[in-house]
GUROLUM-485415 format. One line per field, with one value per atom (N, C-alpha, C): residue number from 1; residue in one letter; atom name; x, y, z. Coordinates in steps of 0.1 Angstrom, whole numbers. Each point is the difference from the previous one (the first is absolute). Layout:
<atoms>
i (NUM	...)
aa (A	...)
at (CA	...)
east (X	...)
north (Y	...)
up (Z	...)
</atoms>
This chain:
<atoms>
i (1	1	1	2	2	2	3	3	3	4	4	4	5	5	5	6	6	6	7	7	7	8	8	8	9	9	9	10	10	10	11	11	11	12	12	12	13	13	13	14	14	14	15	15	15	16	16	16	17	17	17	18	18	18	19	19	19	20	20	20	21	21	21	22	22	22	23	23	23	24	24	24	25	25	25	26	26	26	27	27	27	28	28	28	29	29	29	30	30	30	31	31	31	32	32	32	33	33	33	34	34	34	35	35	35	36	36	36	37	37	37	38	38	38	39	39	39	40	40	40	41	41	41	42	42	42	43	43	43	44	44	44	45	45	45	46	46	46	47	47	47	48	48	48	49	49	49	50	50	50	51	51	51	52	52	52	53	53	53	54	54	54	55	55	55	56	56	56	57	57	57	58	58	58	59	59	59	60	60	60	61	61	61	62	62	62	63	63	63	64	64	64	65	65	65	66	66	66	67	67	67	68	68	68	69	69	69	70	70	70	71	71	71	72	72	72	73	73	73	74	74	74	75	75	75	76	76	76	77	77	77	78	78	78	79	79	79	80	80	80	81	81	81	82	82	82	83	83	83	84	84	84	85	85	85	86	86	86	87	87	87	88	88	88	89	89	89	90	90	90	91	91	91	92	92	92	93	93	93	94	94	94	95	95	95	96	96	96	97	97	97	98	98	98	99	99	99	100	100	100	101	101	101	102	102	102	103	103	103	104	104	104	105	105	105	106	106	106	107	107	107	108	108	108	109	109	109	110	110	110	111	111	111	112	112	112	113	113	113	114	114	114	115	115	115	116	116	116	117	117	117	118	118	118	119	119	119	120	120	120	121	121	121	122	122	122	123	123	123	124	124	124	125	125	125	126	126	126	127	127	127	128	128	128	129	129	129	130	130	130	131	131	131	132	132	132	133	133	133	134	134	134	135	135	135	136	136	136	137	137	137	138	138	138	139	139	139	140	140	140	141	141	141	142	142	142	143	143	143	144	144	144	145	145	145	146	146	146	147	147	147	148	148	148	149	149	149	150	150	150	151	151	151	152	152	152	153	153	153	154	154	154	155	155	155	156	156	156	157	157	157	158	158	158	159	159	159	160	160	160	161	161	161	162	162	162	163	163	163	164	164	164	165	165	165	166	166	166	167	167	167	168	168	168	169	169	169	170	170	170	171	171	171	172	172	172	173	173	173	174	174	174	175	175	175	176	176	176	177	177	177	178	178	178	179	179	179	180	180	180	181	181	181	182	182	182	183	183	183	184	184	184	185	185	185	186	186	186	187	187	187	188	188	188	189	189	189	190	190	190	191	191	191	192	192	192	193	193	193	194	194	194	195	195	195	196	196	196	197	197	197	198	198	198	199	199	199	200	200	200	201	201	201	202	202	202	203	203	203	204	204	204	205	205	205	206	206	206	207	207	207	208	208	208	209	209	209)
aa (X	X	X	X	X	X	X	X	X	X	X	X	X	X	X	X	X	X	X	X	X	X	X	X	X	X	X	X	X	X	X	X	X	X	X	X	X	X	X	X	X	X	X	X	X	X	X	X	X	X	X	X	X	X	X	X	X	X	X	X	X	X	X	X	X	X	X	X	X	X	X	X	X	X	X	X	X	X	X	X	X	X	X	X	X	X	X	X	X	X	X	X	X	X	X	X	X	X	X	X	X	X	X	X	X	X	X	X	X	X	X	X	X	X	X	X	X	X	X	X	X	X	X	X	X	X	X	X	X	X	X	X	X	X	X	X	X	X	X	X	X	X	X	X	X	X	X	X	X	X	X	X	X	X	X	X	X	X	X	X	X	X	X	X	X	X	X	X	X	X	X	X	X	X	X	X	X	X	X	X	X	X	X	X	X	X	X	X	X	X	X	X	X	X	X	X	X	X	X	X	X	X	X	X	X	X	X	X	X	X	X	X	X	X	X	X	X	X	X	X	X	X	X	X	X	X	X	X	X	X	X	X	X	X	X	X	X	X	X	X	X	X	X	X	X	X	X	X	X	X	X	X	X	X	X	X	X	X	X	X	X	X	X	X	X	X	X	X	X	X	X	X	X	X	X	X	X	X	X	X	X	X	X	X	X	X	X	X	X	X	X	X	X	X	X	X	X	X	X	X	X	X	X	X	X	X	X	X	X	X	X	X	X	X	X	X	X	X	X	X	X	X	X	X	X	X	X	X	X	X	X	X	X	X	X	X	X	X	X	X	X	X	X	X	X	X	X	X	X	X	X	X	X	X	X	X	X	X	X	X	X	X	X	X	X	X	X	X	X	X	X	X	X	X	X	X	X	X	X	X	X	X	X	X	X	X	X	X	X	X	X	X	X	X	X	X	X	X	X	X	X	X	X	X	X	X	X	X	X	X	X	X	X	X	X	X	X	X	X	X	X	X	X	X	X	X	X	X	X	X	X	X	X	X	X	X	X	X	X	X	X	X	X	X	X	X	X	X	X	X	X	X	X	X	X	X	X	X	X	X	X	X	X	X	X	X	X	X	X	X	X	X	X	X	X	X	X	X	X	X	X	X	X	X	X	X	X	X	X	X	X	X	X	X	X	X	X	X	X	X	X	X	X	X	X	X	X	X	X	X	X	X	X	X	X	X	X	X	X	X	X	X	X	X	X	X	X	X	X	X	X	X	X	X	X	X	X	X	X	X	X	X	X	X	X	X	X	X	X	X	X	X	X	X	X	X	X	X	X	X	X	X	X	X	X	X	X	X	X	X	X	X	X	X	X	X	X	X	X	X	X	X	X	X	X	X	X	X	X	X	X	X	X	X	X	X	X	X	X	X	X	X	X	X	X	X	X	X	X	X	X	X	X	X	X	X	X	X	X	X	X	X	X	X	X	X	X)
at (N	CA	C	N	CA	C	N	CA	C	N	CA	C	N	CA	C	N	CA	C	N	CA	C	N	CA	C	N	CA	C	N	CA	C	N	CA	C	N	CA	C	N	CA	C	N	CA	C	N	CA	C	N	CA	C	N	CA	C	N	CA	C	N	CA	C	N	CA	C	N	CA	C	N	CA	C	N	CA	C	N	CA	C	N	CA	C	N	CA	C	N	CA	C	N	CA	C	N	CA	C	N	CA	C	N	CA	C	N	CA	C	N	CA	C	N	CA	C	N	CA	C	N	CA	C	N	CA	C	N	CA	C	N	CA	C	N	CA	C	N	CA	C	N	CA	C	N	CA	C	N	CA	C	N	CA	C	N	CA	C	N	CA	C	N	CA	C	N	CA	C	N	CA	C	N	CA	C	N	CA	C	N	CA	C	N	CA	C	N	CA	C	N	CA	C	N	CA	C	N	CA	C	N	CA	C	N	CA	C	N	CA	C	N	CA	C	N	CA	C	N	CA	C	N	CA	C	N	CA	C	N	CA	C	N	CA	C	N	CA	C	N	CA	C	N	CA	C	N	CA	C	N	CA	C	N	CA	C	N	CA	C	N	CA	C	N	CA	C	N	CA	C	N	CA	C	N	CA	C	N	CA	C	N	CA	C	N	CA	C	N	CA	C	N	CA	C	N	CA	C	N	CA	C	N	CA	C	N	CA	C	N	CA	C	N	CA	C	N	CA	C	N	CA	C	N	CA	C	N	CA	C	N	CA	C	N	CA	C	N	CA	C	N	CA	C	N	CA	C	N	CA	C	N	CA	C	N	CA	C	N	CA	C	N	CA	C	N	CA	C	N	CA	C	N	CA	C	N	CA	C	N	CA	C	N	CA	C	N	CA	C	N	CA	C	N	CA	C	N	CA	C	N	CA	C	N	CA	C	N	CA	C	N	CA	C	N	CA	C	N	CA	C	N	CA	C	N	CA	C	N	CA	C	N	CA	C	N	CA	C	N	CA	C	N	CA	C	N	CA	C	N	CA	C	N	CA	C	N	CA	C	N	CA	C	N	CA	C	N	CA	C	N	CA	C	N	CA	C	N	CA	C	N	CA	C	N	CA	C	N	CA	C	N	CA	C	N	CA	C	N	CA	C	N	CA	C	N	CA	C	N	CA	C	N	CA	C	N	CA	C	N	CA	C	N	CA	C	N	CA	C	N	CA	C	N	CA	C	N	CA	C	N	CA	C	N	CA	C	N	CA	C	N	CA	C	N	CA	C	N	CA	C	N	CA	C	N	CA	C	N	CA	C	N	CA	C	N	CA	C	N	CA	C	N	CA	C	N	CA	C	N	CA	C	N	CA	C	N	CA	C	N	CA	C	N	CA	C	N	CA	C	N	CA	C	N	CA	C	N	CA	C	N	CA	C	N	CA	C	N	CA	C	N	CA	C	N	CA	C	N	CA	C	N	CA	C	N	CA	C	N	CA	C	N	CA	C	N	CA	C	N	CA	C	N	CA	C	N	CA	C	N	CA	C	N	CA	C	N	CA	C	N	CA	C	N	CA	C	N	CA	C	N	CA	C	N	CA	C	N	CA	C	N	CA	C	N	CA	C	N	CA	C	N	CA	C	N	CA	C	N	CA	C	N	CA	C	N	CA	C)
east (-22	3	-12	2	-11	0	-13	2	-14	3	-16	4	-13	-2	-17	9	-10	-11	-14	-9	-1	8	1	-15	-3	-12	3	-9	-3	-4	4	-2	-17	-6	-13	1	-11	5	-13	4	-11	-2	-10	-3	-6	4	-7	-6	-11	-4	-11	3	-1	-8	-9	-3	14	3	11	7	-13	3	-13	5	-9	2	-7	2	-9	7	-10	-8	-16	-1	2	3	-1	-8	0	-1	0	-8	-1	13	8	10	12	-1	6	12	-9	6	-7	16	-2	9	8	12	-9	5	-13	17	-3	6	-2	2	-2	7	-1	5	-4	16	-3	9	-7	4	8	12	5	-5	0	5	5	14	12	-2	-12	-3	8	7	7	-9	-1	-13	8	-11	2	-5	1	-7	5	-7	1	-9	5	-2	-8	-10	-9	-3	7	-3	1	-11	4	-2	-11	4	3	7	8	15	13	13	-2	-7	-2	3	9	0	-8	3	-9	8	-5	7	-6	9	-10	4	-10	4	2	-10	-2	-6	1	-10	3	-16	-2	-5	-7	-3	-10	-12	-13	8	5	3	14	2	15	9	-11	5	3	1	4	8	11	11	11	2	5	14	7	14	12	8	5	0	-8	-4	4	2	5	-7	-5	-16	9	-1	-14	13	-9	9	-6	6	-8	6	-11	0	-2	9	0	-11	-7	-14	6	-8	4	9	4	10	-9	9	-4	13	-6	10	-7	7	-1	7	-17	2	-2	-1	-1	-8	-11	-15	5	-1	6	-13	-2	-15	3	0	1	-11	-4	-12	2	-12	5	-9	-12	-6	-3	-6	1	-17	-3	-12	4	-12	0	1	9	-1	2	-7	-1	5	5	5	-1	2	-3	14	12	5	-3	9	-4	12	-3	12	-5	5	-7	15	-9	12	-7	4	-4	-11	0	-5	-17	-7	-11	-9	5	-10	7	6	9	-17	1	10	-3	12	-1	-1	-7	-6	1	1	3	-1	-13	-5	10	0	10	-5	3	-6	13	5	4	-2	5	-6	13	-4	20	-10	12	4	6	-13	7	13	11	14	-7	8	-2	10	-2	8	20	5	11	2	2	5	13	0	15	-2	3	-2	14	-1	5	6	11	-3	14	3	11	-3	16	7	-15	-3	-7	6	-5	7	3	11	6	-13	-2	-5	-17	-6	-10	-14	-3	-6	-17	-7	-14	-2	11	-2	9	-2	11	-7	5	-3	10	-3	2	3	14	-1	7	-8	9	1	10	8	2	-4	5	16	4	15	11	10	9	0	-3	4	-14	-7	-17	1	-14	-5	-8	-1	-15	-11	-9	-13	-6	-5	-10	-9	-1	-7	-9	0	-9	-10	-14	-8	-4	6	-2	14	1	14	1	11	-1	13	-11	0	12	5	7	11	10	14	0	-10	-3	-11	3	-8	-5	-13	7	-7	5	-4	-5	-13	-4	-1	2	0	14	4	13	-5	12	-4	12	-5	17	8	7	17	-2	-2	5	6	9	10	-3	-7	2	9	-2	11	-10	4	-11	11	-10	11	-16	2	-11	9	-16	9	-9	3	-5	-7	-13	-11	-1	7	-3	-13	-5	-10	-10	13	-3	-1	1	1	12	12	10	3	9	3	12	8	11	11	12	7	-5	2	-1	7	-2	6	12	6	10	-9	5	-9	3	-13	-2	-7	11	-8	-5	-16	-4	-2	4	-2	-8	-12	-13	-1	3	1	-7	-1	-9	-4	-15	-9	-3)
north (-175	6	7	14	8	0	-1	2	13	6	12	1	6	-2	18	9	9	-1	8	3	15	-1	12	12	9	7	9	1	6	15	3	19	-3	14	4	4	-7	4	3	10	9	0	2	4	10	13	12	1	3	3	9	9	13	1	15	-3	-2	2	1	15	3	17	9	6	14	13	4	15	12	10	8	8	6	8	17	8	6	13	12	12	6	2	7	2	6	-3	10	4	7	-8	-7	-8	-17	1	-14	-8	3	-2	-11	-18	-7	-11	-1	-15	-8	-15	-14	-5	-15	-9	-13	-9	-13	-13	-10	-4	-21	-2	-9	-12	-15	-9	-2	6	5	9	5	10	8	5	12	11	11	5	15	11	7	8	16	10	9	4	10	12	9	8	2	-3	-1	11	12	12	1	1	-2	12	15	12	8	-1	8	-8	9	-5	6	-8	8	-12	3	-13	1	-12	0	-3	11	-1	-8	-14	-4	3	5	9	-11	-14	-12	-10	-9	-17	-5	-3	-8	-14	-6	-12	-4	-4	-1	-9	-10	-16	2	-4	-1	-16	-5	-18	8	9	4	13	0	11	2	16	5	3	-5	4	6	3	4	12	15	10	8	13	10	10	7	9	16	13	-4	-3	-8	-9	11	3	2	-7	-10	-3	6	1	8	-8	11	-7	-9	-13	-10	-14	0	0	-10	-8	-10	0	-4	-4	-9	-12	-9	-3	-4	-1	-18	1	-15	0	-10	-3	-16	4	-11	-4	-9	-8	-11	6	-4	-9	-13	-3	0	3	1	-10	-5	-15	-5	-21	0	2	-1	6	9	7	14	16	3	14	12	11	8	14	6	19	7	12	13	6	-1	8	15	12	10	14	2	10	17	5	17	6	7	8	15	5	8	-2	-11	-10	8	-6	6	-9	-16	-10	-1	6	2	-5	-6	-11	-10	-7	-12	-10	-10	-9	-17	-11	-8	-13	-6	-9	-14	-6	-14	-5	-16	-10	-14	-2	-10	-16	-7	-12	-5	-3	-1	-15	-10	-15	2	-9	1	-10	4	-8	-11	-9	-13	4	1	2	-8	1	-1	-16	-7	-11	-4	-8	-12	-3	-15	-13	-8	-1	-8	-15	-5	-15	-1	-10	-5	-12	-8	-14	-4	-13	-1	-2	-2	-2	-17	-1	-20	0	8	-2	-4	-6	-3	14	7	11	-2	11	-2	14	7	14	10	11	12	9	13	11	10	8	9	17	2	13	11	15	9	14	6	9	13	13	8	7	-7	4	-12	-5	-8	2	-18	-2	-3	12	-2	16	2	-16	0	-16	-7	0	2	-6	-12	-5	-12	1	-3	0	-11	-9	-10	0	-1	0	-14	-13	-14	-3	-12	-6	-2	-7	3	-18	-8	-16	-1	8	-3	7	-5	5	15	7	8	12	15	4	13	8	9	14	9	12	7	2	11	17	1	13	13	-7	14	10	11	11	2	5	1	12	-7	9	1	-9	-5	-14	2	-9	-10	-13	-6	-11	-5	-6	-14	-13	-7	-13	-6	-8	-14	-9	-12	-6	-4	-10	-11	-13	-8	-5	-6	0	-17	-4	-14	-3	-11	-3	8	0	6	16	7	11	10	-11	12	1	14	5	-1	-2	-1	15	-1	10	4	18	-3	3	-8	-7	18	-4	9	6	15	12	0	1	4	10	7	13	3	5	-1	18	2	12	3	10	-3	15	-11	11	15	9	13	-1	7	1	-8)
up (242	-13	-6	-2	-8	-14	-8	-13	-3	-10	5	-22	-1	-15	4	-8	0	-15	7	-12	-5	-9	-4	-4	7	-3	-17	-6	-10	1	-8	2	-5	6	-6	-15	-11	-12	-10	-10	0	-17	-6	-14	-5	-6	-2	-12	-2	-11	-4	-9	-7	-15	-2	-15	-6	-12	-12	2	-2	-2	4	9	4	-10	-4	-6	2	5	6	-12	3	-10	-1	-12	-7	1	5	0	-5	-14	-13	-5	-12	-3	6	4	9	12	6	12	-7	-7	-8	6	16	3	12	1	9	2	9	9	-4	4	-7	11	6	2	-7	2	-4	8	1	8	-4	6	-11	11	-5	2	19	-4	9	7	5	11	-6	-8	-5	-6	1	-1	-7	-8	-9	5	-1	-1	-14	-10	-6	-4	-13	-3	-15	-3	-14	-2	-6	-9	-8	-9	-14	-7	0	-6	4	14	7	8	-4	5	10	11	14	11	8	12	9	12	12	7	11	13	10	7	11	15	5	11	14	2	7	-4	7	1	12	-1	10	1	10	-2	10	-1	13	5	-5	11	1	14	5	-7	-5	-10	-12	-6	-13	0	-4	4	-12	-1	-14	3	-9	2	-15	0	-10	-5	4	-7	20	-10	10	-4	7	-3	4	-9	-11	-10	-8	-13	-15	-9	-15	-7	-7	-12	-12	-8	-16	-6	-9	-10	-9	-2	-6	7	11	12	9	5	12	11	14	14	4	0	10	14	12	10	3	14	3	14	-7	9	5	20	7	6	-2	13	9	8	10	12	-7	8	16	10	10	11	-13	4	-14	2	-15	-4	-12	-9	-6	-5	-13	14	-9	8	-13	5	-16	6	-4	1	-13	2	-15	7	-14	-2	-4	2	-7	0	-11	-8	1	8	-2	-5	-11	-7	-7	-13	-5	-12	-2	-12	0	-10	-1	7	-1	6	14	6	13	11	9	7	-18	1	-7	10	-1	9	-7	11	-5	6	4	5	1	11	3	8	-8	14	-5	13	5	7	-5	9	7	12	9	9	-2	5	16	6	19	-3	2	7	10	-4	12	14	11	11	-3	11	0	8	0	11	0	11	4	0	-6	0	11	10	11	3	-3	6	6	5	13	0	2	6	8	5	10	14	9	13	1	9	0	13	7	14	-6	10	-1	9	-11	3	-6	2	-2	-14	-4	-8	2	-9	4	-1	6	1	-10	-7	-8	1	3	1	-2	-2	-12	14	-14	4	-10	3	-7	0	8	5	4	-3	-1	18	2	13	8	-3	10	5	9	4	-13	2	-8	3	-6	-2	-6	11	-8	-11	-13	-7	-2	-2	-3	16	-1	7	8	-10	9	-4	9	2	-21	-2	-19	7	-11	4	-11	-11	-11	2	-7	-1	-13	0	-9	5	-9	4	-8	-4	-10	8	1	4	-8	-1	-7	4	7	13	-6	-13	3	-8	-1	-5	-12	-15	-9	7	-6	7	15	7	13	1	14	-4	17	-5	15	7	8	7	9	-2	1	12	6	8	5	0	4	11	10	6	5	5	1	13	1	13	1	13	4	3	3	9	11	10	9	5	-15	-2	2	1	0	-16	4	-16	4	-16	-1	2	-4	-1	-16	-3	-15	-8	-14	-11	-6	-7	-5	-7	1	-9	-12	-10	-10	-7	-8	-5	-17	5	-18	-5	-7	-7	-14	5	-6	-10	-12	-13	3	-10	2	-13	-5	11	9)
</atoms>
């Protein structure tokens, strides 16, 4: 009899943080029309339009992003914002190891402080791996250990995993991958080194990520 108990892995997880508020400067009064971002809590994030002696909008023509860990979504280019006027987009980070990782957003438009620009740094948490945790009936027969073995595919073949005989009716695999699905079977080693027939298949399916 198999009993198996998975460790569920943890997503990579990330904290962004931003000034309050960027505001671009000012080009005599003329080109009084300047960008701003701000950034929430909620990774929910702002772009507007601060014109205050001119009813003039801003066109944003793109944005980009130095790091492939910080990615803009929500806006369809080119976008205008009416003077006085905000659009919110949404800043995704994505750690892709853990520690600080930092990128510069940036806004090109018609604006006077065009690019608008906007410094970010992240700190992202390494996930603990995935495992099975393993165990089985023991054998009535008088044996010396079992052997342990998996399967990407219902049936076999198998592979051996455990590297020395495994003295216990238990066993935990650390070896998988999320969202794969394996197929495990043990069998039992007498004395004299024969192996048993093996044990009825069992299958573990390893969350995603």
């Amino acid at each position: 009899m198999w009993t198996v108990s998975l460790a569920r892995e943890q997503f990579l997880s990330g904290r962004v943080t931003g000034k309050p508020e960027v505001i671009g400067s000012s080009v005599g009064l003329v080109s009084t029309n300047a960008l701003f971002c701000t950034f929430q809590p909620t990774h929910t994030a702002g772009i507007g339009n601060r014109s205050t002696l001119l009813a003039s909008s801003v066109k944003i023509s793109s944005a980009s992003s130095t790091s492939p860990e910080f990615s803009l979504g929500g806006l369809s280019f080119p976008t205008t914002i009416a003077a006085g006027q905000s659009t919110s987009f949404t800043l995704t980070f994505t750690p892709q190891t853990s520690g600080t990782a930092s990128g510069i957003i940036s806004f090109l438009s018609n604006a006077a402080n065009s690019p608008t620009v906007e410094t970010l740094t992240g700190s992202g948490t390494a996930a603990p791996p995935h495992s099975v945790s393993l165990s089985w009936t023991a054998s009535p027969s008088a044996i010396v250990g079992y052997n342990v073995y998996r399967s990407a595919t219902s049936g076999g073949p198998y592979t051996k995993i455990n590297s020395a005989l495994n003295a216990s009716t238990s066993y935990i695999d650390t070896s998988v991958k999320g969202g794969a699905t394996y197929y495990y079977v043990s069998t039992a080693v007498a004395g004299s080194g024969v192996e048993s027939k093996s044990s009825n298949q069992w299958r573990a399916v390893i969350p995603s990520p």
